[in-house]
N, C-alpha and C positions, 0 to 999 in steps of 0.2 A: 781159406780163412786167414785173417791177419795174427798178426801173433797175441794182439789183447782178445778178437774174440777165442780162439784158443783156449786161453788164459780162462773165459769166463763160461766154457763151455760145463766145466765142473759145477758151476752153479744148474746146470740144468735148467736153463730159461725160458726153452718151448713149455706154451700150456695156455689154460685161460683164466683170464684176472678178471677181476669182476669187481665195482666199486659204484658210488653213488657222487657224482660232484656237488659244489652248491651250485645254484644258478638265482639271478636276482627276479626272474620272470617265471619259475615256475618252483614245481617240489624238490627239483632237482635233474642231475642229466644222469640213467643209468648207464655204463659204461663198461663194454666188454670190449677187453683187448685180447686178441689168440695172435700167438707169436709161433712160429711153425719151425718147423726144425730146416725147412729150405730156405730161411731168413725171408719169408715173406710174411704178411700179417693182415687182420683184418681187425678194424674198429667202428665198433657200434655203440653210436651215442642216442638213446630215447629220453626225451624231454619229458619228464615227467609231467600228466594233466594237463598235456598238449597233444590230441588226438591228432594218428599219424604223422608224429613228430620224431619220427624215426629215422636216422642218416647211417651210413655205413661207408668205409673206405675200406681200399685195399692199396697194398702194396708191398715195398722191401723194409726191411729193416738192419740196421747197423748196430753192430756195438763198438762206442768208441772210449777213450780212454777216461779213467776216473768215474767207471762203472757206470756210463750212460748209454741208454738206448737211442737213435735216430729213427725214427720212422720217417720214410717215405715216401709220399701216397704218389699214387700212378695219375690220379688225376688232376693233382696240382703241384705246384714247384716251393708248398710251405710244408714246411717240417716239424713233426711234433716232436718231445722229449721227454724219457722215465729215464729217472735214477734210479738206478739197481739199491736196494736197502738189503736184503738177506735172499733165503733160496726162494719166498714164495711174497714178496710184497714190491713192488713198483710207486712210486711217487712222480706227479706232473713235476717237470722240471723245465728251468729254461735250457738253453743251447750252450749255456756254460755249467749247469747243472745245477744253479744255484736252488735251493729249495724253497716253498711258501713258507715263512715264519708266524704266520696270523694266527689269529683266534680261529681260522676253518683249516690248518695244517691235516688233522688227521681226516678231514673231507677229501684231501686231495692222493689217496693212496688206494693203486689195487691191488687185490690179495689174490691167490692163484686158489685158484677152486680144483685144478684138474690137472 
């Protein structure tokens, strides 16, 4: 482990988050992230009221500095991003970690169920 994840191990960040995005083509994408304690992960995007419209990735994950998550995925070379907010909420962020400021800010956040 590097010394930030470490650092952020006290948050206790293995578990599953669970959230709803907006999306401009349907009711929404439901969205579980599980972050494992062996820095691997799996995400599951279902497109709401889009019959089997259901995606899943796996792969590693990172934490790097300024309380951001790295994912990833094993089967392609793009990278997603969560800002760490407290012990049980995650927010989409970009690769610098900047946050959504919009009118759907609290759309873009998952909360740990488990």
């Amino acid at each position: 482990l590097t010394k930030v994840e470490r650092h952020f191990e006290e948050f206790h960040i293995e578990g599953i988050y669970d959230g709803t995005f907006p999306a401009a083509d349907c009711d929404g994408i439901r969205t579980q992230l599980v972050l494992n304690h062996d820095n691997t992960y799996t995400l599951r995007s279902e497109y709401l009221g889009h019959k089997g419209a259901t995606f899943q990735t796996h792969g590693s994950y990172h934490i790097l500095g300024d309380m951001l998550i790295e994912l990833h995925a094993d089967s392609s070379k793009v990278n997603t991003y969560y800002k760490i907010l407290n012990n049980h909420q995650l927010m989409l962020s970009d690769a610098d970690g900047t946050l959504n400021h919009g009118a759907l800010t609290q759309y873009y956040i998952l909360t740990k169920e488990r």
